[in-house]
Biopython code that builds the backbone (N, CA, C, O; Angstrom):
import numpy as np
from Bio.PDB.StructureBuilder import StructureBuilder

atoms = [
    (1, "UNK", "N", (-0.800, -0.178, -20.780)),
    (1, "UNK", "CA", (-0.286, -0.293, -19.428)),
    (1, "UNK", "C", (1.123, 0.270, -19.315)),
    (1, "UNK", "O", (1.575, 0.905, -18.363)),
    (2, "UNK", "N", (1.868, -0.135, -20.668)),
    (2, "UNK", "CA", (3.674, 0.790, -20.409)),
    (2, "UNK", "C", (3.564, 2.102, -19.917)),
    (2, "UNK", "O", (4.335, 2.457, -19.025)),
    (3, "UNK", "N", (2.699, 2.896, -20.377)),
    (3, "UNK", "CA", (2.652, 4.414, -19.733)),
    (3, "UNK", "C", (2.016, 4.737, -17.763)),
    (3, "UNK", "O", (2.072, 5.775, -17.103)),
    (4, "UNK", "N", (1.505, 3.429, -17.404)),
    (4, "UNK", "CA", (1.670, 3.712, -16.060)),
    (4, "UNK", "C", (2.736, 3.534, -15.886)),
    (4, "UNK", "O", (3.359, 4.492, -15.429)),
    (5, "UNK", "N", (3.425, 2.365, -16.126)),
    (5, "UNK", "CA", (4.742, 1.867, -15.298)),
    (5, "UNK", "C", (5.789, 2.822, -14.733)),
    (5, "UNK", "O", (6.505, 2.555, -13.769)),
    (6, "UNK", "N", (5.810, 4.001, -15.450)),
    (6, "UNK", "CA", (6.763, 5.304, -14.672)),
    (6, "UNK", "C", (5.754, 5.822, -14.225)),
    (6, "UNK", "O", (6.266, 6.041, -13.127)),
    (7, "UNK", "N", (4.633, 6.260, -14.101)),
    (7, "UNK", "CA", (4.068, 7.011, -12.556)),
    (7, "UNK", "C", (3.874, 6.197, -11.617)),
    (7, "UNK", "O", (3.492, 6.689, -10.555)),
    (8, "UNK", "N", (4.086, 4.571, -11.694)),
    (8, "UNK", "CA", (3.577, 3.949, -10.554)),
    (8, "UNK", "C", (5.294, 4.227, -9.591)),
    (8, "UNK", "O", (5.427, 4.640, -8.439)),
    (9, "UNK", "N", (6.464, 3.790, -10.659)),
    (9, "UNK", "CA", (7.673, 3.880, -10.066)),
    (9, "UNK", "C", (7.497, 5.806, -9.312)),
    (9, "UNK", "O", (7.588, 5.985, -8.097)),
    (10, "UNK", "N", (7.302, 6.756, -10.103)),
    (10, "UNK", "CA", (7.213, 7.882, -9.570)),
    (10, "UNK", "C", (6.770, 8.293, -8.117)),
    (10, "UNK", "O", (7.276, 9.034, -7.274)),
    (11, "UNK", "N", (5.388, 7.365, -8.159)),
    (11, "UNK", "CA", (4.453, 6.966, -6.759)),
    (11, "UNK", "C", (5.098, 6.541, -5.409)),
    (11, "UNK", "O", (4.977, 6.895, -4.236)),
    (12, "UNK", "N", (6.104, 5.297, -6.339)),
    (12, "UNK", "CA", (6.661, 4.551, -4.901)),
    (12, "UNK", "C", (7.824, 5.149, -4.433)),
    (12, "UNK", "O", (8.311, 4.884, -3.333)),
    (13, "UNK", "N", (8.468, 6.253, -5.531)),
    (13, "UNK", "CA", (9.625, 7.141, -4.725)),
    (13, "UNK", "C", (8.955, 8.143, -4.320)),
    (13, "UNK", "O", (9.681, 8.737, -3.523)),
    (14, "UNK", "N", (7.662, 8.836, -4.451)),
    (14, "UNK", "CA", (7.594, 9.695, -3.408)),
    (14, "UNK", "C", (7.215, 9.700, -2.506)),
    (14, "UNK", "O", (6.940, 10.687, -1.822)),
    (15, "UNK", "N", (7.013, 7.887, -2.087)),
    (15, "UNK", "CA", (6.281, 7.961, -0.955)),
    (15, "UNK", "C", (7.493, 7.797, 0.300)),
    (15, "UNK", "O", (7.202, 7.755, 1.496)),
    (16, "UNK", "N", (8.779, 7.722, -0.196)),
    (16, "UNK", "CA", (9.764, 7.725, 0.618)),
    (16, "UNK", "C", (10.713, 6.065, 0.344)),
    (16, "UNK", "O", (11.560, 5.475, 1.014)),
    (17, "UNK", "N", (10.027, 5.771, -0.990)),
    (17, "UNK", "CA", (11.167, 4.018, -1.103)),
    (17, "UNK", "C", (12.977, 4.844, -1.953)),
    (17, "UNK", "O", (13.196, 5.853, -2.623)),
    (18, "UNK", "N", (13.574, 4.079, -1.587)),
    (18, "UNK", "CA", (14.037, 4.214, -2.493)),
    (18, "UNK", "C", (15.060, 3.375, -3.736)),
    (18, "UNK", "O", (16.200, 3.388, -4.202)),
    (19, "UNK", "N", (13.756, 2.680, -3.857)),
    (19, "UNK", "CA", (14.122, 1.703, -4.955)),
    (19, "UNK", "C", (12.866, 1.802, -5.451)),
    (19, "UNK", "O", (12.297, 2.475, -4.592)),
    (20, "UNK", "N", (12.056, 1.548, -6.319)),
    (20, "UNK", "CA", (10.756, 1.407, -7.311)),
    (20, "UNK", "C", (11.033, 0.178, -8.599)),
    (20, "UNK", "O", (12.142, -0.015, -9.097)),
    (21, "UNK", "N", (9.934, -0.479, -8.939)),
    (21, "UNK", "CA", (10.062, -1.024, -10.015)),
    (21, "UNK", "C", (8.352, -1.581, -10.282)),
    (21, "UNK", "O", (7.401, -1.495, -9.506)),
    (22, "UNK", "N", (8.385, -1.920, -11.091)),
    (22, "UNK", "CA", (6.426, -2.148, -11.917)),
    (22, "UNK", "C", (6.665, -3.045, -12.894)),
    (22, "UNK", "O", (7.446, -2.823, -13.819)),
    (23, "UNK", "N", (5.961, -4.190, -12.741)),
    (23, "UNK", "CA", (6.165, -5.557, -13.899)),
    (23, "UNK", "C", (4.723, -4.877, -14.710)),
    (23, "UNK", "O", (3.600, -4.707, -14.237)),
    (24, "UNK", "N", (5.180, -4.610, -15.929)),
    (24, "UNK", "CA", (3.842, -4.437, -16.916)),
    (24, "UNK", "C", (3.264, -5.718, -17.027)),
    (24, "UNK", "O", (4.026, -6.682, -17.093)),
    (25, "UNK", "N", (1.282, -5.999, -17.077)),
    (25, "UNK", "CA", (0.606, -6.736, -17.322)),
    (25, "UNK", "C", (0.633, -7.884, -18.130)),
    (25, "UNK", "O", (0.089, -8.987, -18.060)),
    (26, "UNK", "N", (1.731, -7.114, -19.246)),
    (26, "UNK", "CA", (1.821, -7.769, -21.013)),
    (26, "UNK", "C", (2.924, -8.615, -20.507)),
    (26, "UNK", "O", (2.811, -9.787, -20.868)),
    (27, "UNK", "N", (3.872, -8.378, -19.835)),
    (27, "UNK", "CA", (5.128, -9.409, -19.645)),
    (27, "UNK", "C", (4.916, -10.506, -19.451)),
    (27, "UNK", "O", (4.123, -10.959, -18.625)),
    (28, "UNK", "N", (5.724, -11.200, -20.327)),
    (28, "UNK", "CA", (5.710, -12.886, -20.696)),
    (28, "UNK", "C", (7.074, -13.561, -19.709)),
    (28, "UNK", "O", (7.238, -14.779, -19.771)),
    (29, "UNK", "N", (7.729, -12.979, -19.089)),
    (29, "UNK", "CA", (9.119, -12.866, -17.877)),
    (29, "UNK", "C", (8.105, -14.440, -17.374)),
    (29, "UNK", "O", (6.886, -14.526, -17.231)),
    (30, "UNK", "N", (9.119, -15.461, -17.214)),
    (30, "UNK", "CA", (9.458, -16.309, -15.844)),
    (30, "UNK", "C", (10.264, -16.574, -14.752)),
    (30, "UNK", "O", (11.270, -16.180, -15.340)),
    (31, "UNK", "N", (10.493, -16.750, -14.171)),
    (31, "UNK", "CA", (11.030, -16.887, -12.684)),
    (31, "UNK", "C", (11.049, -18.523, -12.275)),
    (31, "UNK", "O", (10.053, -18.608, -11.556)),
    (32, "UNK", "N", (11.438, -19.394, -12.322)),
    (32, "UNK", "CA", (11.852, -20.663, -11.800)),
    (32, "UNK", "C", (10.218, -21.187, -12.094)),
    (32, "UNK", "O", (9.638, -21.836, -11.224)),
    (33, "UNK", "N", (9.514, -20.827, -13.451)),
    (33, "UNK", "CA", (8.680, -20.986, -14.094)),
    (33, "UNK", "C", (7.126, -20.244, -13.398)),
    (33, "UNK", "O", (6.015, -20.709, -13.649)),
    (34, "UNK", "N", (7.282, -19.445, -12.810)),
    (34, "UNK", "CA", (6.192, -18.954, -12.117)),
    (34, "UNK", "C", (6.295, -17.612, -13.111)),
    (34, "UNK", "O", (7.323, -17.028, -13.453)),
    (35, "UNK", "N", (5.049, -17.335, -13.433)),
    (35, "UNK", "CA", (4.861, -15.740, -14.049)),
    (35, "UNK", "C", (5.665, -14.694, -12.967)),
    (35, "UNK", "O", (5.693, -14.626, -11.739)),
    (36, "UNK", "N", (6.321, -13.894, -14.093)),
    (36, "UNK", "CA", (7.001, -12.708, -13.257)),
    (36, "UNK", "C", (5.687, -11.608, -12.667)),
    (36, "UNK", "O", (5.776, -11.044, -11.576)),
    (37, "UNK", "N", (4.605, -11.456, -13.516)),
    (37, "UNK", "CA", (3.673, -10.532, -13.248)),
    (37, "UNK", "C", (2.976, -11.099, -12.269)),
    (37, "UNK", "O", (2.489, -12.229, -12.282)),
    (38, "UNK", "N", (2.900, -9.797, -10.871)),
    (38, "UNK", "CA", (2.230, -10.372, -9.375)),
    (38, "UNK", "C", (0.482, -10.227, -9.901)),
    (38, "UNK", "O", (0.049, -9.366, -10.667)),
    (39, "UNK", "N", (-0.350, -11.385, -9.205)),
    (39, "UNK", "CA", (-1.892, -11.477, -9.730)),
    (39, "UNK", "C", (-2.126, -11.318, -8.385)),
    (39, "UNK", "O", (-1.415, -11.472, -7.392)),
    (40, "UNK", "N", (-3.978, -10.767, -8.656)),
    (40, "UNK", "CA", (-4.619, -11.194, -7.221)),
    (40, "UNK", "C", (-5.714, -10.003, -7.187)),
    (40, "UNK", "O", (-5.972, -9.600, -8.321)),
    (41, "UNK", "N", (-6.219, -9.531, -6.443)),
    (41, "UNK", "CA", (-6.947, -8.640, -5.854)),
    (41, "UNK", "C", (-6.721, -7.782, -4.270)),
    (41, "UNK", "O", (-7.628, -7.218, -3.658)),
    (42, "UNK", "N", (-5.905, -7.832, -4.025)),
    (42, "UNK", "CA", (-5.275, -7.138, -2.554)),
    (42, "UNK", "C", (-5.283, -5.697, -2.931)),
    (42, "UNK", "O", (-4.148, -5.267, -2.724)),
    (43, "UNK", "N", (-6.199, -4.596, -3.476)),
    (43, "UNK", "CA", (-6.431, -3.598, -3.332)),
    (43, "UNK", "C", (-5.468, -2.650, -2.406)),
    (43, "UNK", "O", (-5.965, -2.749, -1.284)),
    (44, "UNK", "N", (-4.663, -2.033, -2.347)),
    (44, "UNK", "CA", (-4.157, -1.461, -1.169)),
    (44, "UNK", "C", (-3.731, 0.413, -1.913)),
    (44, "UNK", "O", (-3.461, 0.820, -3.042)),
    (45, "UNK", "N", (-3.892, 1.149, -0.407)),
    (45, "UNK", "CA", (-2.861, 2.263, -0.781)),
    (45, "UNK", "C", (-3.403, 3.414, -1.227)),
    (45, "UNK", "O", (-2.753, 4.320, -1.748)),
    (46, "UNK", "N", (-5.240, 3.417, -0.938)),
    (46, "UNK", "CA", (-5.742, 4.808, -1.427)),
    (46, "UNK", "C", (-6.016, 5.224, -0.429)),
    (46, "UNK", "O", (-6.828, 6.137, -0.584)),
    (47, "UNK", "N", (-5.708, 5.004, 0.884)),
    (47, "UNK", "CA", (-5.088, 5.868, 2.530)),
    (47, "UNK", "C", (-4.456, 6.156, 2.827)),
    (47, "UNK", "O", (-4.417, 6.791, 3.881)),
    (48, "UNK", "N", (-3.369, 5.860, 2.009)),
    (48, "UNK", "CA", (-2.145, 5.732, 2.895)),
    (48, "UNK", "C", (-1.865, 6.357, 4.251)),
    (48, "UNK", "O", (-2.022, 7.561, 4.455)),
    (49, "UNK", "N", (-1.660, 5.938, 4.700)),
    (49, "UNK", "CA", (-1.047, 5.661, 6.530)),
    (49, "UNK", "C", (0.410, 6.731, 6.597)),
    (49, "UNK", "O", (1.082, 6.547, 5.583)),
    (50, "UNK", "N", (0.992, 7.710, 7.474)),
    (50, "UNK", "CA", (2.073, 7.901, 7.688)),
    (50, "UNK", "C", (2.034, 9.331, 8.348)),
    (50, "UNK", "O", (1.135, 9.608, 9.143)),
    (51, "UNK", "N", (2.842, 10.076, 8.073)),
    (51, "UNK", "CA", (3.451, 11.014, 9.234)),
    (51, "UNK", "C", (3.480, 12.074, 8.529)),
    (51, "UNK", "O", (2.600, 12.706, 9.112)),
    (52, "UNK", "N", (3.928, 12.926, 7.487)),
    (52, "UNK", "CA", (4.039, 13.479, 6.247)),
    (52, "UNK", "C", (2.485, 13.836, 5.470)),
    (52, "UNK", "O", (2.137, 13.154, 4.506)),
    (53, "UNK", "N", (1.449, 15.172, 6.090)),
    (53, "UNK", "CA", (-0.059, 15.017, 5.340)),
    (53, "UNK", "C", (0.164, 15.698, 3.748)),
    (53, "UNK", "O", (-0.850, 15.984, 3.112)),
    (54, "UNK", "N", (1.378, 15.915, 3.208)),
    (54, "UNK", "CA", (1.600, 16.111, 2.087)),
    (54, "UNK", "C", (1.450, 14.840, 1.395)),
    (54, "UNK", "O", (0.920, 14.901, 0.285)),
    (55, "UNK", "N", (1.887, 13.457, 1.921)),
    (55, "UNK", "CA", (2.078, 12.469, 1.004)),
    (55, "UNK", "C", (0.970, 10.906, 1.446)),
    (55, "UNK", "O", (0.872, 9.763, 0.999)),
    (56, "UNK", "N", (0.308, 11.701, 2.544)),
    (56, "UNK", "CA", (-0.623, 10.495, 3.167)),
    (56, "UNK", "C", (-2.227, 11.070, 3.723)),
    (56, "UNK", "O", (-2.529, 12.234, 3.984)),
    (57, "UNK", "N", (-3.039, 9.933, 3.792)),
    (57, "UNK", "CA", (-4.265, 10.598, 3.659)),
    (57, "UNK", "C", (-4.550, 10.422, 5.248)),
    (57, "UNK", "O", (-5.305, 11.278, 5.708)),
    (58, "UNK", "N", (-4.177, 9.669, 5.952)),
    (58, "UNK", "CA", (-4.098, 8.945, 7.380)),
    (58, "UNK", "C", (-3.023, 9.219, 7.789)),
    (58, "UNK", "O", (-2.027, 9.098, 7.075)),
    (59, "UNK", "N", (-2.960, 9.735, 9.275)),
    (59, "UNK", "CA", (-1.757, 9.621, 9.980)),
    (59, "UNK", "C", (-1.247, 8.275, 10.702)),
    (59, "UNK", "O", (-1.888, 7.225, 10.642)),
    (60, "UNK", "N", (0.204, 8.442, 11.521)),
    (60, "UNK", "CA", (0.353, 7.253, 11.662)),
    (60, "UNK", "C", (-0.693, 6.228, 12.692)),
    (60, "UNK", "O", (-0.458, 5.035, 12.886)),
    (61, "UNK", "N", (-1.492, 6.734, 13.091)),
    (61, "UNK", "CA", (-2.605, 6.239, 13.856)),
    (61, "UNK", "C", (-3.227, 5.699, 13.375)),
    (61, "UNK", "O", (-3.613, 4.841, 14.168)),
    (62, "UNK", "N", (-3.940, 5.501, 11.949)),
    (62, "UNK", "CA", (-5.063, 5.322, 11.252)),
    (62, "UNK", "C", (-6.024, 6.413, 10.960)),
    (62, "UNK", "O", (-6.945, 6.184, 10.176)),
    (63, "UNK", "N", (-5.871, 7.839, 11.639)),
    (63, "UNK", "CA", (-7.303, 8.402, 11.654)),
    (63, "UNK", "C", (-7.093, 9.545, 10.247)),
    (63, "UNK", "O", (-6.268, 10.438, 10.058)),
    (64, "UNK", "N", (-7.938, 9.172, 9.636)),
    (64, "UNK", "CA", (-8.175, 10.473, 8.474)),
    (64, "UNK", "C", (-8.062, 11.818, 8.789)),
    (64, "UNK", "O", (-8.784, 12.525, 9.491)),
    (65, "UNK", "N", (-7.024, 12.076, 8.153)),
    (65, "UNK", "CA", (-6.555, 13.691, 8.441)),
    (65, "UNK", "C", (-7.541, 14.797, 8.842)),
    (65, "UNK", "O", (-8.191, 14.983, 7.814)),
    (66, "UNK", "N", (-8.072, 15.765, 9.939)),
    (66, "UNK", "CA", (-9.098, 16.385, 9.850)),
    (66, "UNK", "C", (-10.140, 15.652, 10.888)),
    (66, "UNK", "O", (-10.752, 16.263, 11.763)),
    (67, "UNK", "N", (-10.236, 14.273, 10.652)),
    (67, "UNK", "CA", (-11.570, 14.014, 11.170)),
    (67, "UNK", "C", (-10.665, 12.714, 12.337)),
    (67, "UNK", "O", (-10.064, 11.644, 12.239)),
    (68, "UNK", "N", (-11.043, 13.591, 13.268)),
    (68, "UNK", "CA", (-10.434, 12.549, 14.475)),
    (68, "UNK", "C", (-11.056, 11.789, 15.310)),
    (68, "UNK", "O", (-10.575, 11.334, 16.347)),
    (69, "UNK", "N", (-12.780, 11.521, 14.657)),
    (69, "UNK", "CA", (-13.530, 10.305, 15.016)),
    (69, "UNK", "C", (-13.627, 9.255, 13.648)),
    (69, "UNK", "O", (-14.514, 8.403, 13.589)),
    (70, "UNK", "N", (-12.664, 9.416, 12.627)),
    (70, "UNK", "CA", (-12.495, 8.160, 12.006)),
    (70, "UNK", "C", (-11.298, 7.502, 11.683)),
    (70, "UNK", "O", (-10.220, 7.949, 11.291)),
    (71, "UNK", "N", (-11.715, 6.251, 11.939)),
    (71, "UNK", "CA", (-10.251, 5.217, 11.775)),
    (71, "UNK", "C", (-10.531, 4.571, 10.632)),
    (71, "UNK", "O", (-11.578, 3.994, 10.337)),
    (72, "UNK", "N", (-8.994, 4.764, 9.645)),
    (72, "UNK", "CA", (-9.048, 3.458, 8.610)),
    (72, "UNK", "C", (-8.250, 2.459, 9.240)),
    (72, "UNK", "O", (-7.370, 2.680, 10.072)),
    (73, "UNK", "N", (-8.740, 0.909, 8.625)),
    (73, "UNK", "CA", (-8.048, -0.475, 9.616)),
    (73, "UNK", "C", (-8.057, -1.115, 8.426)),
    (73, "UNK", "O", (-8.272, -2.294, 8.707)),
    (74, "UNK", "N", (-7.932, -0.990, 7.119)),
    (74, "UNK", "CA", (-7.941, -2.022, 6.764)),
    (74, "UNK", "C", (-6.717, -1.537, 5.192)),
    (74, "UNK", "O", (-6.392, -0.359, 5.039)),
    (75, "UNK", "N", (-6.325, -2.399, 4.432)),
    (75, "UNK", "CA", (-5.257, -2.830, 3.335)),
    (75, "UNK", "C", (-4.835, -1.345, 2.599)),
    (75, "UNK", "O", (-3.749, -0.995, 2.137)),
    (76, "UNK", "N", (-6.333, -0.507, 2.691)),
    (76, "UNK", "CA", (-5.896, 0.823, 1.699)),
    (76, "UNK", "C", (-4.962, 1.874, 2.585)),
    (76, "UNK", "O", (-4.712, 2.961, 2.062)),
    (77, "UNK", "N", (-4.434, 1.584, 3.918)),
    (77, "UNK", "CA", (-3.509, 2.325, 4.899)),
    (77, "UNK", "C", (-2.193, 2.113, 4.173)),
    (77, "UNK", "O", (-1.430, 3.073, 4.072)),
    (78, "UNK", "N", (-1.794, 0.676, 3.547)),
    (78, "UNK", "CA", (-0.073, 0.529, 3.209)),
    (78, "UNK", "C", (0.201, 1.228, 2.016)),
    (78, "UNK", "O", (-0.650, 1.558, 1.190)),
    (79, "UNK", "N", (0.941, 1.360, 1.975)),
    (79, "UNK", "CA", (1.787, 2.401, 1.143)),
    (79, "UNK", "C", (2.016, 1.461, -0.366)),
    (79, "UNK", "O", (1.737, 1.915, -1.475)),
    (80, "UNK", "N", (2.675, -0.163, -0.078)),
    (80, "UNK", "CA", (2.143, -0.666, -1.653)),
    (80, "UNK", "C", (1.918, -2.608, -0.734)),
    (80, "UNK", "O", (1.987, -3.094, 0.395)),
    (81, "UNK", "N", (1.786, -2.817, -1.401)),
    (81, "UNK", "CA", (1.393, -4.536, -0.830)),
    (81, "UNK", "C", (2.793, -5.538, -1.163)),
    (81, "UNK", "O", (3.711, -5.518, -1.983)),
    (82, "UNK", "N", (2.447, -6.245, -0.234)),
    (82, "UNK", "CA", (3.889, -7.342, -0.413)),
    (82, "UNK", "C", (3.448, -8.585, -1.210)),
    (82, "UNK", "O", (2.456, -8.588, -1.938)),
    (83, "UNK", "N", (4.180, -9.533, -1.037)),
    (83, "UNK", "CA", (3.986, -10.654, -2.075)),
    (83, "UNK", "C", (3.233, -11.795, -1.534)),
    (83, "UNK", "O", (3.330, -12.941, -1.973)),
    (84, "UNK", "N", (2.532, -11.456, -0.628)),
    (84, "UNK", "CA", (1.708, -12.496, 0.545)),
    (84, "UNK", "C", (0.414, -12.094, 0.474)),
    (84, "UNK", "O", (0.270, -10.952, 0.036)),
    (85, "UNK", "N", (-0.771, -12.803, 0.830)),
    (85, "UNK", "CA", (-1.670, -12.292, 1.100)),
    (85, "UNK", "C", (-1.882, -11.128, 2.198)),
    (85, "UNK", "O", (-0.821, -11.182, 2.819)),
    (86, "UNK", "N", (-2.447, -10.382, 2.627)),
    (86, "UNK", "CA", (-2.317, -8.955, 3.853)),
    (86, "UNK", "C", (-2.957, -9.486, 4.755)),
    (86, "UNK", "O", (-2.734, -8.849, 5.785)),
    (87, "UNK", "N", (-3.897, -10.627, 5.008)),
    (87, "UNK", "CA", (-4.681, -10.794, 6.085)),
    (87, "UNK", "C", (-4.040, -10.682, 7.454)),
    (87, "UNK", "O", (-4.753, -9.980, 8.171)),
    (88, "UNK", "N", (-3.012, -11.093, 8.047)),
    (88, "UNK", "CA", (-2.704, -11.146, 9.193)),
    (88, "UNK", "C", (-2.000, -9.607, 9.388)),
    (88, "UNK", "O", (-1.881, -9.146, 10.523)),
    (89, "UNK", "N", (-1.575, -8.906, 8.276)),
    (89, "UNK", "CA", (-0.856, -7.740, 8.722)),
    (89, "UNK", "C", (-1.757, -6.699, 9.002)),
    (89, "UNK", "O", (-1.481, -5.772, 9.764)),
    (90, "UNK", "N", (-3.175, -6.863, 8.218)),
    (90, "UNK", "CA", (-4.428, -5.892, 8.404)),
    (90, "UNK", "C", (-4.697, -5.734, 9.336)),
    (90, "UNK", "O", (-4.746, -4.665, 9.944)),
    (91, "UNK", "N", (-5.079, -7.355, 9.875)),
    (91, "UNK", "CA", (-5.714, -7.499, 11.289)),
    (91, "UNK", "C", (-4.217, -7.033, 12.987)),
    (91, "UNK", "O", (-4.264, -6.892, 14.209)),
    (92, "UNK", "N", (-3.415, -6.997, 12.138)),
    (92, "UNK", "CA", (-2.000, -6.707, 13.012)),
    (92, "UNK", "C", (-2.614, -4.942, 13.514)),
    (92, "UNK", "O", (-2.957, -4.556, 14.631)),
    (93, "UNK", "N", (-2.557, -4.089, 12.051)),
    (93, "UNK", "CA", (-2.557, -3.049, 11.852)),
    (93, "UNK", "C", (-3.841, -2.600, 12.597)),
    (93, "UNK", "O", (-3.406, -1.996, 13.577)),
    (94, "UNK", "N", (-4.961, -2.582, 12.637)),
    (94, "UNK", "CA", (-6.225, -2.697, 12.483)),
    (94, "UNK", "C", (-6.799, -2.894, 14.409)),
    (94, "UNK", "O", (-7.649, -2.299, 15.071)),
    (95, "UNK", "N", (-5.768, -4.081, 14.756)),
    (95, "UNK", "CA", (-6.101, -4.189, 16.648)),
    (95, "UNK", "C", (-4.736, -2.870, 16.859)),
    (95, "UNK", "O", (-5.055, -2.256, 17.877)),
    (96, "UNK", "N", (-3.856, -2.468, 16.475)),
    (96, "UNK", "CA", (-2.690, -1.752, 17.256)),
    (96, "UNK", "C", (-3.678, -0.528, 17.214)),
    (96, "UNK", "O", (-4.101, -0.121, 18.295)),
    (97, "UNK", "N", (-4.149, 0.197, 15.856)),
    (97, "UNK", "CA", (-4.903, 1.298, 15.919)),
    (97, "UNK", "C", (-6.233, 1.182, 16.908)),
    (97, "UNK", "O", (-6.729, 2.120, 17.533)),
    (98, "UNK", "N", (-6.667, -0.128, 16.898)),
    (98, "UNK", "CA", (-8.066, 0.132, 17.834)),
    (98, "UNK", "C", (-7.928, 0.605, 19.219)),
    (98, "UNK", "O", (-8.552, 1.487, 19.810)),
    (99, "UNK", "N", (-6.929, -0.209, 19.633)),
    (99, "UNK", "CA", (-6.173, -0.031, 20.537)),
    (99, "UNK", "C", (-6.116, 1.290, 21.035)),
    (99, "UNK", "O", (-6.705, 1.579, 22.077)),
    (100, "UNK", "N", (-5.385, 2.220, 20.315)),
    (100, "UNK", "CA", (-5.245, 3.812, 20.785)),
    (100, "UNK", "C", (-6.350, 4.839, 21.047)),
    (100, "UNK", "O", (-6.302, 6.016, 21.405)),
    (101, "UNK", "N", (-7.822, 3.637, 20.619)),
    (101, "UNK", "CA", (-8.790, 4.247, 20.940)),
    (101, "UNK", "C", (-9.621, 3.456, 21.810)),
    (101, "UNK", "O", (-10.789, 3.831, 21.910)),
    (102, "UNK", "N", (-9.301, 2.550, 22.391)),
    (102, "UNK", "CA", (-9.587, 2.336, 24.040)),
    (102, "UNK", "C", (-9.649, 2.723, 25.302)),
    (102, "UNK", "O", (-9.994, 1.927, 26.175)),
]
sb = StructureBuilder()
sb.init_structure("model")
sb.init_model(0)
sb.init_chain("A")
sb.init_seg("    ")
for serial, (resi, resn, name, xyz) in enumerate(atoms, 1):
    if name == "N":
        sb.init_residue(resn, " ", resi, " ")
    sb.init_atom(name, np.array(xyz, "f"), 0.0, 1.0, " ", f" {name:<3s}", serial, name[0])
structure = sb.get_structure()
C-alpha cells in the first residue's frame, strides 16, 4: 500500500487541492484513541464532477462529457469523500442536478 500513498497525494493535487495527504492501511497512529486510518465503504470519485474535461469525467452539471442525455447523481461525482457518511450530500447533489433537467 506505501507505493500508492504518493499517487493518491499526486491525484488530490491535480485535481486542484492544495494540500494532499493518505493514511497507509498498515498504520497503527491513534487519535484520542480512535484509529488514525479512515474505514468504510463510501466508494467515491471515478466521475468526477467539475469544469476542467482534462481532469473530470462529468461536468459541473452531472452529465457525462459527450453524452448530454446522461446524468451521474450519485458519490462517484466528488472529487475525494469527507469524514461523514455522503448520504445527505448525494441526495443534496443528485435533486440540484435533477433539477436542471426539469
Amino acid at each position: 500500500m506505501a507505493g500508492y500513498i504518493p499517487l493518491i497525494g499526486d491525484l488530490i493535487c491535480a485535481s486542484g487541492a492544495g494540500l494532499a495527504g493518505a493514511v497507509p492501511e498498515t498504520s497503527t497512529a491513534t487519535t484520542a484513541g480512535v484509529d488514525a486510518v479512515p474505514g468504510g465503504s463510501h466508494l467515491m470519485g471515478g466521475m468526477r464532477m467539475g469544469a476542467d474535461p482534462a481532469t473530470s469525467v462529468c461536468d459541473v452539471d452531472g452529465r457525462i462529457r459527450g453524452l448530454d442525455n446522461v446524468l451521474v447523481a450519485d458519490g462517484s461525482v466528488f472529487v475525494t469523500s469527507g469524514a461523514h457518511n455522503p448520504t445527505l450530500t448525494i441526495m443534496t447533489v443528485a435533486l440540484r442536478n435533477a433539477r436542471l433537467f426539469a
